[in-house]
KOLMIMAR-620288 format. One record per residue: x, y, z of N, C-alpha, C in turn; residue in one letter. Coordinates in steps of 0.02 Angstrom, whole numbers, m for minus. Layout:
+--------+--------+--------+--------+--------+--------+--------+--------+--------+----+
!    npx !    npy !    npz !   capx !   capy !   capz !    cpx !    cpy !    cpz ! aa !
+--------+--------+--------+--------+--------+--------+--------+--------+--------+----+
!      X !      Y !      Z !      X !      Y !      Z !      X !      Y !      Z !  A !
...
+--------+--------+--------+--------+--------+--------+--------+--------+--------+----+
% end
This chain:
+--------+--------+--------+--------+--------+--------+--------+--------+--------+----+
!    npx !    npy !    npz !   capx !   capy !   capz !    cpx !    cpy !    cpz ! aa !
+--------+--------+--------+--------+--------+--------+--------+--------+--------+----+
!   4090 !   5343 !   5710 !   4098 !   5328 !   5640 !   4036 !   5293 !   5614 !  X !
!   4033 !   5297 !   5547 !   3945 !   5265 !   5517 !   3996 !   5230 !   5477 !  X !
!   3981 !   5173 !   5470 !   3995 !   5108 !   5437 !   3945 !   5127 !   5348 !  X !
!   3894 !   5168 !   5367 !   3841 !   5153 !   5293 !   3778 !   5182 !   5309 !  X !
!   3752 !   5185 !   5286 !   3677 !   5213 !   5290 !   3650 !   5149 !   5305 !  X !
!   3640 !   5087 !   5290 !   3613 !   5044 !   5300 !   3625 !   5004 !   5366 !  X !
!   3675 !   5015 !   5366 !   3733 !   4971 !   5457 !   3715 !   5014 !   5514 !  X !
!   3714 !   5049 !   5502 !   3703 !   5091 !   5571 !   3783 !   5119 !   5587 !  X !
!   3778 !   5139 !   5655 !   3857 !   5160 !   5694 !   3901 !   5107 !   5694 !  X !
!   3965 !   5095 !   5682 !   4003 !   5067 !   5727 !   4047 !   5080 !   5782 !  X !
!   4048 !   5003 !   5844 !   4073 !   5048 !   5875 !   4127 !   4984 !   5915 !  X !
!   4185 !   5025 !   5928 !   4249 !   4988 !   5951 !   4229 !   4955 !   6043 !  X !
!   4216 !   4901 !   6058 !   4234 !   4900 !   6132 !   4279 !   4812 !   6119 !  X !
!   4311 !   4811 !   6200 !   4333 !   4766 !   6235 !   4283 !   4703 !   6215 !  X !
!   4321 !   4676 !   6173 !   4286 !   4583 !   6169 !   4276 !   4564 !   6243 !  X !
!   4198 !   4506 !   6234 !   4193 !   4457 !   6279 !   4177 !   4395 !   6257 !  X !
!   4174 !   4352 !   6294 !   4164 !   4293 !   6300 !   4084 !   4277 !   6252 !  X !
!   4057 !   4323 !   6237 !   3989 !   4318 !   6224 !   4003 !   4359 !   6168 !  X !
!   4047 !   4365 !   6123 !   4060 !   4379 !   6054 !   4102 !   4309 !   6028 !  X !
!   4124 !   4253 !   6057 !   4148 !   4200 !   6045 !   4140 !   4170 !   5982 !  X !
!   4075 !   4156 !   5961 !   4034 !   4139 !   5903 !   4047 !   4182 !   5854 !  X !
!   4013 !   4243 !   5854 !   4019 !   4268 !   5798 !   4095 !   4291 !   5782 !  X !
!   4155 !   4278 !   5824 !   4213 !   4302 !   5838 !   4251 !   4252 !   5784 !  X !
!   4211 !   4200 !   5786 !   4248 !   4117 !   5766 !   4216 !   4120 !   5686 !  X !
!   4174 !   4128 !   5672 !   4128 !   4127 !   5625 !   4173 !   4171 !   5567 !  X !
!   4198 !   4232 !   5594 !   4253 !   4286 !   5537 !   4302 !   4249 !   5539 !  X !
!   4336 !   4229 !   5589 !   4401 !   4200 !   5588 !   4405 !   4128 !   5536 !  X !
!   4356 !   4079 !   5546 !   4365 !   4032 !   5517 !   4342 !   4023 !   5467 !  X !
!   4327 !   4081 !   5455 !   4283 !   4109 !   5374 !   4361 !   4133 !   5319 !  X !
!   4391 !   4130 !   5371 !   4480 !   4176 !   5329 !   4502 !   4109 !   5335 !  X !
!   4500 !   4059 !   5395 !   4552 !   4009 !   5387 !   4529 !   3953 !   5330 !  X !
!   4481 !   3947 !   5311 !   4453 !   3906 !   5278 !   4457 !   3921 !   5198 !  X !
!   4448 !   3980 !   5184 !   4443 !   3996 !   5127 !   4493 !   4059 !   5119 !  X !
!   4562 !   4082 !   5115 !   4555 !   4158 !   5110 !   4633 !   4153 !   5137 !  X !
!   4690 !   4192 !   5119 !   4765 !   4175 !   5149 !   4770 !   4253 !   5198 !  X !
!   4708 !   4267 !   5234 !   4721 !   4324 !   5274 !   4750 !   4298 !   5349 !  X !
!   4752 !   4236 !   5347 !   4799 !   4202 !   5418 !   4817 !   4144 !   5380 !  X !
!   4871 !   4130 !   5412 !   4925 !   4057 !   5377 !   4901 !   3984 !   5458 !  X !
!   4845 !   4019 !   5502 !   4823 !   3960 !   5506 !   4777 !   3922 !   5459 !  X !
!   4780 !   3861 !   5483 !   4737 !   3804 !   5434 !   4688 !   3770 !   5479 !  X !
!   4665 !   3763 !   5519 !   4641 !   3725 !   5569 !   4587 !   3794 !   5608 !  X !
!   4517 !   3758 !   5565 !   4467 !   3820 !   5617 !   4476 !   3803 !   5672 !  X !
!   4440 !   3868 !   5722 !   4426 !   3884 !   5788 !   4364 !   3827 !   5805 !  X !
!   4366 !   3794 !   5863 !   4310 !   3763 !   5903 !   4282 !   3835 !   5943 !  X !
!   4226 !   3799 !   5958 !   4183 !   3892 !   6017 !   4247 !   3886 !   6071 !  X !
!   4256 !   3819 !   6091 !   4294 !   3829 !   6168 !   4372 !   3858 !   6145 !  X !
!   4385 !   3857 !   6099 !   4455 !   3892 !   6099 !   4450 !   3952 !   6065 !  X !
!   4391 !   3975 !   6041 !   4374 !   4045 !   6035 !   4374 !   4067 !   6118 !  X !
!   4336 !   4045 !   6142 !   4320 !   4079 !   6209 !   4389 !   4076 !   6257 !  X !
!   4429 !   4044 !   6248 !   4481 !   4023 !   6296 !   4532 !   4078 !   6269 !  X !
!   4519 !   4093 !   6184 !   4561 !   4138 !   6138 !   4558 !   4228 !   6189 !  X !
!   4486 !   4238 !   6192 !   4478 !   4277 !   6206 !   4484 !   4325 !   6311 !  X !
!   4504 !   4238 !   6339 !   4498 !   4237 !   6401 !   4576 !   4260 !   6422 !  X !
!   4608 !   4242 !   6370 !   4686 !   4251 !   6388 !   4697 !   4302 !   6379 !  X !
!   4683 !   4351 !   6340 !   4678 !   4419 !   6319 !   4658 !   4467 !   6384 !  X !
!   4711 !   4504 !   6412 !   4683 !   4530 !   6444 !   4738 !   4601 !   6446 !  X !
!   4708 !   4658 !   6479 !   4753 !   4726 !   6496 !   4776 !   4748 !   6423 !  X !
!   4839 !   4761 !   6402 !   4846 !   4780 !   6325 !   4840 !   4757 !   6271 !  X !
!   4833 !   4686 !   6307 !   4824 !   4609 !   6250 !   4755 !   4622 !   6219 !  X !
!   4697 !   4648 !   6263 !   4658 !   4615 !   6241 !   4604 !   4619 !   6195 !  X !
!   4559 !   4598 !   6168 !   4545 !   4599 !   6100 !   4468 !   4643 !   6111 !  X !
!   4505 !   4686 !   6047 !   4441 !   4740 !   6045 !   4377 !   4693 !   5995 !  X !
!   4315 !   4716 !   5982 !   4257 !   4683 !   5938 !   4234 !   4771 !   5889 !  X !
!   4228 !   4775 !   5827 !   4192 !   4829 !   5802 !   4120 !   4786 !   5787 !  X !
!   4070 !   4822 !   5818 !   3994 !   4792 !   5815 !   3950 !   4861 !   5784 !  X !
!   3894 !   4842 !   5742 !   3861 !   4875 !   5722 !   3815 !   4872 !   5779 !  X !
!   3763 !   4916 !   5793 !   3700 !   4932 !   5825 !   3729 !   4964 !   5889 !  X !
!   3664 !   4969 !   5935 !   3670 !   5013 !   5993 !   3681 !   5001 !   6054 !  X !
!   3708 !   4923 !   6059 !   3717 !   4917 !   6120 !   3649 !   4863 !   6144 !  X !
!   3607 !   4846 !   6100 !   3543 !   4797 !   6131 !   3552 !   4753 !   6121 !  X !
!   3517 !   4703 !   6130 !   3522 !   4639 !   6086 !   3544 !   4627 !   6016 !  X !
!   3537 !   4661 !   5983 !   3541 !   4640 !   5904 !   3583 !   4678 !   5885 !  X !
!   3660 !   4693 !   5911 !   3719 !   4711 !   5912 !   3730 !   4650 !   5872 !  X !
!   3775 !   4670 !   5831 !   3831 !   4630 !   5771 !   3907 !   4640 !   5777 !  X !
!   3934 !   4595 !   5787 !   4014 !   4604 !   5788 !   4013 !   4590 !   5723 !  X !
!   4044 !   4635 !   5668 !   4095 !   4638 !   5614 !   4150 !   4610 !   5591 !  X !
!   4183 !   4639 !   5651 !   4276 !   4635 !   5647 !   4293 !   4609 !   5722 !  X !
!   4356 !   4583 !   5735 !   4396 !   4612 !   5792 !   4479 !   4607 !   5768 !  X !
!   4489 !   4624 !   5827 !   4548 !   4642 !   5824 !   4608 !   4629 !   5885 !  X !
!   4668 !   4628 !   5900 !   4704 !   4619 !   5947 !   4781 !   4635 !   5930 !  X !
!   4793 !   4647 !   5987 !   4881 !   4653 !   5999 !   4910 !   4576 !   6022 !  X !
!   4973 !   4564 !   6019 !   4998 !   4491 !   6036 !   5054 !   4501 !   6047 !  X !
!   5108 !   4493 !   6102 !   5191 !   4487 !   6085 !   5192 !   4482 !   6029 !  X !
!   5261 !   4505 !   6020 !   5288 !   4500 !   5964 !   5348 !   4440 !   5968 !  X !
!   5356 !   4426 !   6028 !   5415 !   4383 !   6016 !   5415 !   4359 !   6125 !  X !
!   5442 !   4296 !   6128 !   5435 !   4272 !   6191 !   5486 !   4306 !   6229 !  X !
!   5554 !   4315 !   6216 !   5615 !   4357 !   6251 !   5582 !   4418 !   6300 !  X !
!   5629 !   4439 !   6330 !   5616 !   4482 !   6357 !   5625 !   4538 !   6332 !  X !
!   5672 !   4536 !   6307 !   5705 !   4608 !   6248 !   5648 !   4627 !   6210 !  X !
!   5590 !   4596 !   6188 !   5559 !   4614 !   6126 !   5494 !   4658 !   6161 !  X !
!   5494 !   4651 !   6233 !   5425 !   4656 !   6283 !   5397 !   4701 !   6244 !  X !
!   5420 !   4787 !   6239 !   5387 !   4824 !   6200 !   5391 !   4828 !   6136 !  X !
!   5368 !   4782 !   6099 !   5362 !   4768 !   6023 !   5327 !   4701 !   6031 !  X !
!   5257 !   4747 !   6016 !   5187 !   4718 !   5985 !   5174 !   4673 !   5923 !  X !
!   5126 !   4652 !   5918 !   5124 !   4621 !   5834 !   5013 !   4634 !   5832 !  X !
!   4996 !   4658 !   5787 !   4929 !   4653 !   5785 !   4911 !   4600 !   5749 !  X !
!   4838 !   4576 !   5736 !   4786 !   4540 !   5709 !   4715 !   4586 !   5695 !  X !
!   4719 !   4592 !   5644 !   4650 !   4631 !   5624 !   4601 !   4576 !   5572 !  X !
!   4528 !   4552 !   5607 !   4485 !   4533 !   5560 !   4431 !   4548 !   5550 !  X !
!   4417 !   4564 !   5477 !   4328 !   4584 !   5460 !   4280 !   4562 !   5422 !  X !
!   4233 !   4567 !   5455 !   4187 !   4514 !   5409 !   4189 !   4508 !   5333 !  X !
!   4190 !   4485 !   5277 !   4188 !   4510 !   5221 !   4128 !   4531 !   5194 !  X !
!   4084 !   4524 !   5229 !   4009 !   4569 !   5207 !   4008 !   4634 !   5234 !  X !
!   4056 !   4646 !   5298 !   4055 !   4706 !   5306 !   4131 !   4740 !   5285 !  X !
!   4146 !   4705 !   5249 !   4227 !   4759 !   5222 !   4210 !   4804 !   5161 !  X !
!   4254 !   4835 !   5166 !   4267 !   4918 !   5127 !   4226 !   4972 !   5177 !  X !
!   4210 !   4943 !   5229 !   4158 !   5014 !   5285 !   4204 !   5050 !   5331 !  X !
!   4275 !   5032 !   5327 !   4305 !   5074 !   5369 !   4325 !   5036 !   5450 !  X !
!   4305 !   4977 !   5439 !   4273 !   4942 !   5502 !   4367 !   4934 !   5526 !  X !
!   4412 !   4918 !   5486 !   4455 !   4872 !   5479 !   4508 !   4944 !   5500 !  X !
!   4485 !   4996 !   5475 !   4526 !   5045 !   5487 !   4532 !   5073 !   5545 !  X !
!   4447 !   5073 !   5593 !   4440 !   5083 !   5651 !   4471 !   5059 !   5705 !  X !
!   4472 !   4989 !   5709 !   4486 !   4937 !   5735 !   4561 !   4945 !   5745 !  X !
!   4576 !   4960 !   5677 !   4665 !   4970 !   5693 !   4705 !   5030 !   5719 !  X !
!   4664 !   5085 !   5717 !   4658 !   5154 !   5756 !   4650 !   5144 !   5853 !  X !
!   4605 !   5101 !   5874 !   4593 !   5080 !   5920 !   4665 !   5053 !   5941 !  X !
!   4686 !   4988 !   5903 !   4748 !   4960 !   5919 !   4815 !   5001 !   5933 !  X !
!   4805 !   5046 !   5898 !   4869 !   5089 !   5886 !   4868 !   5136 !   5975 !  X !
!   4818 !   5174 !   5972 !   4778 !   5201 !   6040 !   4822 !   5168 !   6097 !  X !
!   4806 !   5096 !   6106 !   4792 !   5054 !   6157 !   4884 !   5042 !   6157 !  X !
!   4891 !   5019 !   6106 !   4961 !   5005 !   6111 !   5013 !   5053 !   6170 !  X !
!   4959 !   5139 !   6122 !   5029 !   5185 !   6153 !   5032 !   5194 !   6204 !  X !
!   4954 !   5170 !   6243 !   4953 !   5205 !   6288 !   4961 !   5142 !   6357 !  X !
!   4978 !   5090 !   6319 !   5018 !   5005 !   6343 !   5077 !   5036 !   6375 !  X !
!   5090 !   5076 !   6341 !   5178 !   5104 !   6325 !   5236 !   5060 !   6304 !  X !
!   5209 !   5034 !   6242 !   5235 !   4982 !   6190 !   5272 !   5051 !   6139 !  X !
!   5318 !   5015 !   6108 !   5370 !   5060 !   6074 !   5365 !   5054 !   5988 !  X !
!   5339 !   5001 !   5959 !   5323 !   4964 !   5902 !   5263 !   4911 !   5888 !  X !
!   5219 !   4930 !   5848 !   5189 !   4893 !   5824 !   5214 !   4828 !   5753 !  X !
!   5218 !   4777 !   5765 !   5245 !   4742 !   5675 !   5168 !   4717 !   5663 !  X !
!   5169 !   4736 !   5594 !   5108 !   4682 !   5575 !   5169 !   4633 !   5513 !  X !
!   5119 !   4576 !   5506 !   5129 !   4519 !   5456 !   5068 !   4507 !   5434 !  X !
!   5077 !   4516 !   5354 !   5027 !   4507 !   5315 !   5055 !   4482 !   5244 !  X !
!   5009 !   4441 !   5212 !   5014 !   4398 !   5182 !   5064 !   4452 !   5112 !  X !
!   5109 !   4450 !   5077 !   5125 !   4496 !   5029 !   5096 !   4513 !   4979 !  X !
!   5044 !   4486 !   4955 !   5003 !   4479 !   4883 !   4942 !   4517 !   4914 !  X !
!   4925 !   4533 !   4965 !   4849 !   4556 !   5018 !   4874 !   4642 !   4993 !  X !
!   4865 !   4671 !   4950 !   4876 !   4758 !   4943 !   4827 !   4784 !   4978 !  X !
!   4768 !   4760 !   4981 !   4713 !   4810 !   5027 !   4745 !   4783 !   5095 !  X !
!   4763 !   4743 !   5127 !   4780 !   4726 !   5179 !   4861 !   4803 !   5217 !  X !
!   4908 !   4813 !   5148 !   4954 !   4814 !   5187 !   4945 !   4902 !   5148 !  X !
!   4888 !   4891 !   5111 !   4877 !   4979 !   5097 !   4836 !   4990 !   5175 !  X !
!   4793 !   4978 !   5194 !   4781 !   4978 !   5263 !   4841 !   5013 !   5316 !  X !
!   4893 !   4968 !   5321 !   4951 !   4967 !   5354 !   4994 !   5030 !   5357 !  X !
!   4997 !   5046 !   5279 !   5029 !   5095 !   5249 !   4996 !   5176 !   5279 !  X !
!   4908 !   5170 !   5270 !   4886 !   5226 !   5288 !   4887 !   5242 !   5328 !  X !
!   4911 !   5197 !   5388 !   4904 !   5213 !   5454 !   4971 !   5223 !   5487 !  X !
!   5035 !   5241 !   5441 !   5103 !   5244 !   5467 !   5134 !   5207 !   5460 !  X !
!   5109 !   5121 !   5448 !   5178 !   5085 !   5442 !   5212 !   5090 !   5405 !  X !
!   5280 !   5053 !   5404 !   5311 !   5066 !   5335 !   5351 !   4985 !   5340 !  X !
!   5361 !   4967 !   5259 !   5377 !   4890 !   5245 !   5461 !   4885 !   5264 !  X !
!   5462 !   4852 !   5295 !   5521 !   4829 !   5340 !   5573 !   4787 !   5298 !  X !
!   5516 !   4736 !   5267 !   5551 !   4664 !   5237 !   5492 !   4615 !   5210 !  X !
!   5518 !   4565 !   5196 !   5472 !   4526 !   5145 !   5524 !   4452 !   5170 !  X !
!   5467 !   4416 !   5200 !   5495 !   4339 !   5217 !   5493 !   4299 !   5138 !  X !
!   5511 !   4257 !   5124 !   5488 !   4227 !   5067 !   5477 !   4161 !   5075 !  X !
!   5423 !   4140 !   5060 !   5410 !   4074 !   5068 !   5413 !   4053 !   5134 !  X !
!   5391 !   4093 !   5170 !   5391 !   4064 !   5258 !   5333 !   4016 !   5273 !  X !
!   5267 !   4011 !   5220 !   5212 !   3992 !   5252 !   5176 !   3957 !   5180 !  X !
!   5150 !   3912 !   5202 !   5114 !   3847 !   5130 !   5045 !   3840 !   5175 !  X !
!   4985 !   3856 !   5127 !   4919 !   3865 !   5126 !   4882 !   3862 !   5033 !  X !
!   4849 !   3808 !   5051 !   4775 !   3797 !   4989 !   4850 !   3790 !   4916 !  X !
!   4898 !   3732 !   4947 !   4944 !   3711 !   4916 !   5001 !   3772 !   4855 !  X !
!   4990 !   3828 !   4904 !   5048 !   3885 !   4892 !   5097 !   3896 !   4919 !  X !
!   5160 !   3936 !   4928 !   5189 !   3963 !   4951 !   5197 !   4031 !   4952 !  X !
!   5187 !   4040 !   5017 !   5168 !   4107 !   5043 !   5237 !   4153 !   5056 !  X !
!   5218 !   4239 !   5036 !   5275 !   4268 !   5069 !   5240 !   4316 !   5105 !  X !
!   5281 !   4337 !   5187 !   5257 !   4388 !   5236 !   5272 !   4439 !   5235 !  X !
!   5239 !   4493 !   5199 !   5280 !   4586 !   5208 !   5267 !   4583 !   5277 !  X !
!   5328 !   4614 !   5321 !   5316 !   4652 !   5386 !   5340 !   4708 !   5401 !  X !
!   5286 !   4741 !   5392 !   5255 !   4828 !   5415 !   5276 !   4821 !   5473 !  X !
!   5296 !   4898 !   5510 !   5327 !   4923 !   5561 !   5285 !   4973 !   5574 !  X !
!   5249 !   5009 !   5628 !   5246 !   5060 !   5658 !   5281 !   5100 !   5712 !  X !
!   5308 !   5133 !   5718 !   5357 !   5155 !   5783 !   5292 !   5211 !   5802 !  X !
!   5288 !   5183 !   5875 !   5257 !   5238 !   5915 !   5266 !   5298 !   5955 !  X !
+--------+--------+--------+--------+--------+--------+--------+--------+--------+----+
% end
């Protein structure tokens, strides 16, 4: 996939420990300013890295990076799968996290990323994907929409951020 004439390729691999930084940098760029996560409390590097250490086998978190693989590779976005719930009953039913830089959004980056997830999921042999996304986010859950989910339900008022009250659409994918 080409992100742009100007970006170069992007391209989906397995996060490491050495995308930590720039991993923390998107994330706490949403938690700080932006209701695309209902945390409030940025990432330190060490719990980026510890974020990314726990992640492992279907869990674990993909990076979309511009360039070729050299040094001056750019992570964009990432992305991940997470339980969906601690029980045992819920084992196969996923929940994603998709984030992208906002200098690099509208490139498709966000769409990739979640194509990847979907991939990984099925082939987890997970039965459902849920996402939760903020209800007022339409590019967020038009995203969701293009890619099969369909809106399940609407929490209301589950979540208070930048002194609002928040409601959660949660999208379903069946795999």
């Amino acid at each position: 996939m080409t992100a742009g004439a100007s970006t170069g390729p992007v391209t989906i691999r397995r996060a490491t420990t050495g995308d930590a930084e720039a991993m923390r940098a998107i994330y706490n760029h949403e938690v700080q300013g932006f209701l695309t996560t209902t945390d409030i409390v940025p990432r330190s590097l060490d719990e980026q890295r510890s974020w990314i250490n726990e992640r492992s086998g279907a869990f674990a978190a993909v990076v979309a990076v511009l360039g070729d693989g050299s040094d001056d590779e750019q992570v964009v976005g990432f992305a991940s799968l997470s339980k969906f719930k601690e029980r045992p009953a819920y084992a196969t039913t996923v929940e994603n996290s998709v984030y992208v830089s906002r200098a690099h959004g509208g490139m498709g980056s966000g769409r990739t990323l979640m194509e990847r997830l979907i991939t990984d999921a099925r082939d987890g042999g997970f039965h459902a994907i849920i996402a939760r996304v903020e209800a007022s986010s339409e590019a967020s859950r038009a995203l969701q929409r293009a890619l099969g989910f369909e809106l399940v339900g609407v929490e209301r008022q589950v979540a208070r951020k930048f002194g609002r009250w928040l409601d959660m659409a949660i999208l379903q994918l069946m795999l």
